[in-house]
C-alpha positions as CSV (number, residue, x, y, z in Angstrom):
1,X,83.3,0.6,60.1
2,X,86.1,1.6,61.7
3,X,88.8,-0.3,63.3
4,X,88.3,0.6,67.0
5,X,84.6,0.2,66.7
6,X,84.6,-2.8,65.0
7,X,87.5,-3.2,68.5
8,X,84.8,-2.6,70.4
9,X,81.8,-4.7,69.4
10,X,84.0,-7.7,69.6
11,X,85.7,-6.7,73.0
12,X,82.1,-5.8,74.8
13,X,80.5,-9.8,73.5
14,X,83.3,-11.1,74.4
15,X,82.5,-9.6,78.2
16,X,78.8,-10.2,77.4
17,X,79.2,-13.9,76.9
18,X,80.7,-13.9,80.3
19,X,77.5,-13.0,81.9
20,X,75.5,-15.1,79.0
21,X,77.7,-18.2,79.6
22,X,76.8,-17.8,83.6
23,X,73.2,-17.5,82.4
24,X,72.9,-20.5,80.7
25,X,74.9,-22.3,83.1
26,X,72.8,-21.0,86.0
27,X,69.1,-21.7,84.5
28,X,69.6,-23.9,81.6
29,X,72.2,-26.1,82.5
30,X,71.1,-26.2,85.8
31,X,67.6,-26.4,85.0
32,X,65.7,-27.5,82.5
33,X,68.3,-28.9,80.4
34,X,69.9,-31.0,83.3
35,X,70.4,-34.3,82.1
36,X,72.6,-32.9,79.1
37,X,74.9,-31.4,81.6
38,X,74.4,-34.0,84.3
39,X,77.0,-36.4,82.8
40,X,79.8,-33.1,83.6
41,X,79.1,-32.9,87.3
42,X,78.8,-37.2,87.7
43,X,81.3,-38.6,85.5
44,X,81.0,-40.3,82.2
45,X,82.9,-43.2,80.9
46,X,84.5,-41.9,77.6
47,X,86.3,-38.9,76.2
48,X,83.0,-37.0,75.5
49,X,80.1,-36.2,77.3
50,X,76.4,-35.5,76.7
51,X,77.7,-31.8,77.6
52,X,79.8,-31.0,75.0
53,X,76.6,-30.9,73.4
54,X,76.2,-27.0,74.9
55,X,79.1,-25.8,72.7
56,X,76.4,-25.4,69.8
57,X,74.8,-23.1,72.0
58,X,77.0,-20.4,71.3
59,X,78.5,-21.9,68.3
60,X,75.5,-21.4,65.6
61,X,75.1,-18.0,67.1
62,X,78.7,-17.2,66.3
63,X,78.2,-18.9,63.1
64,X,75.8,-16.8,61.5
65,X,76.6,-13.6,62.8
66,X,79.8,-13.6,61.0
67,X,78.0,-14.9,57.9
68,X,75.3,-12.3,57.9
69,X,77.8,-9.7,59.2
70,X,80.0,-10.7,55.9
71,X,77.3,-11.1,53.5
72,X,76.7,-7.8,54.1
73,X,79.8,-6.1,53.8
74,X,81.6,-6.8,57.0
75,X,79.0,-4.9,59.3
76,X,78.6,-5.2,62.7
77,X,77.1,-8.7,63.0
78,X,80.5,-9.9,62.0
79,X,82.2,-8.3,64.9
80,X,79.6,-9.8,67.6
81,X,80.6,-13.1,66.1
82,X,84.0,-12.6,66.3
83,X,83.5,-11.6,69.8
84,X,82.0,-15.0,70.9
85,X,84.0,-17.0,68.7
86,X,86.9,-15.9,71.0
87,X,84.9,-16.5,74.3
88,X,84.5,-19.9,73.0
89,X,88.0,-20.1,72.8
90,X,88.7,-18.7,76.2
91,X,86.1,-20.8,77.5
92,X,88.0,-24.5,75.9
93,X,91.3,-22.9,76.8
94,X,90.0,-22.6,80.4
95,X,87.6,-25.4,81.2
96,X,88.8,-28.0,79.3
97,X,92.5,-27.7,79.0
98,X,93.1,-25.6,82.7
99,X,90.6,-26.3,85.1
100,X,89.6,-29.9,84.0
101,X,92.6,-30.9,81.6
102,X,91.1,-33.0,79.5
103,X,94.0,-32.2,77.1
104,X,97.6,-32.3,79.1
105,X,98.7,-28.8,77.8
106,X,99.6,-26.0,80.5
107,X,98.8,-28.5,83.4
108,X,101.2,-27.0,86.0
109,X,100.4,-23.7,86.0
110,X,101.6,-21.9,89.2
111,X,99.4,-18.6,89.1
112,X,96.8,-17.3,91.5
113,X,94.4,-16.4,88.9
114,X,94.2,-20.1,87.4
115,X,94.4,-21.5,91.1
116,X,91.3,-19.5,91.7
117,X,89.5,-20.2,88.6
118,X,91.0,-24.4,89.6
119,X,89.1,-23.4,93.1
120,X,85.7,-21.8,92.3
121,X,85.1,-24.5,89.6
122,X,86.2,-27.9,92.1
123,X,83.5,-25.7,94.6
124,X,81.1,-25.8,91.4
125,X,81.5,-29.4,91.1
126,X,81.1,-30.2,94.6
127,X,77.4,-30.6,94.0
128,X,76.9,-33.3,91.8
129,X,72.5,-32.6,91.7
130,X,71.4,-29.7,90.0
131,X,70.1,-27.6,93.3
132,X,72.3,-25.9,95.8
133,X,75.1,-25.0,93.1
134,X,77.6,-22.1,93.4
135,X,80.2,-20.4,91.0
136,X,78.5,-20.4,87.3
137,X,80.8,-18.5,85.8
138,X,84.4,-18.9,84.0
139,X,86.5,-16.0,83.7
140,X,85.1,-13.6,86.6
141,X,85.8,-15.2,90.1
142,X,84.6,-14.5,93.6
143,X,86.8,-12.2,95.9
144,X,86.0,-15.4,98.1
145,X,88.0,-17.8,95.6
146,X,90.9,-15.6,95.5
147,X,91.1,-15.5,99.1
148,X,91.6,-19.3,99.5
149,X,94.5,-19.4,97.3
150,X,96.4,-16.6,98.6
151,X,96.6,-18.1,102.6
């Protein structure tokens, strides 16, 4: 496989897991699977939370696609692992260190992109049952968002 393929596959799931990680925030989060991410919008005593649990989500996927993907030479499967290994990434660099800084790296961040990101998540949270939500995503944030920053 070539190098700006393999490029590619890794760049286009790492997009994809935008819309996947909105997804399963949306209607499994959200719904069904509530009172594992219930503990994230109330408040929980200690360090973790019954929410961290979701990380598996998309980290056994990751897991074995690049295991297949390298058992069998390096093919694609590898590259769509990759790919959302480095969402998840993005996705603990924003959420937990940026937006809720549960580690106190990169806390005074002066930039309009992280204020919106900071703004559409507090609007997130501002419901603390599962109904009447708003803002499921991470990395892709409402014109609406930016807009309240910039005044």
């Amino acid at each position: 496989m070539s190098f700006w393929l393999a490029a590619l596959i890794t760049f286009a799931t790492f997009w994809f897991m935008e819309f996947m990680a909105w997804f399963t925030h949306r209607y499994v989060m959200h719904g069904f699977l509530w009172k594992v991410h219930q503990d994230h919008h109330q408040g929980s005593p200690g360090f973790f939370e019954r929410n961290d649990f979701f990380f598996l989500i998309f980290a056994i996927p990751s897991w074995l696609c690049m295991m297949f993907g390298m058992m069998a030479g390096n093919d694609w499967r590898l590259f769509v692992g990759l790919g959302i290994l480095i969402y998840g990434f993005a996705y603990f660099l924003v959420h937990e260190v940026i937006i809720h800084q549960r580690f106190k790296w990169l806390r005074n961040l002066d930039n309009t992109y992280i204020k919106a990101i900071r703004r559409a998540h507090k609007m997130h949270h501002k419901h603390l049952g599962k109904e009447d939500g708003e803002s499921f995503g991470m990395l892709i944030v409402a014109r609406k968002y930016w807009e309240m920053v910039k005044r």
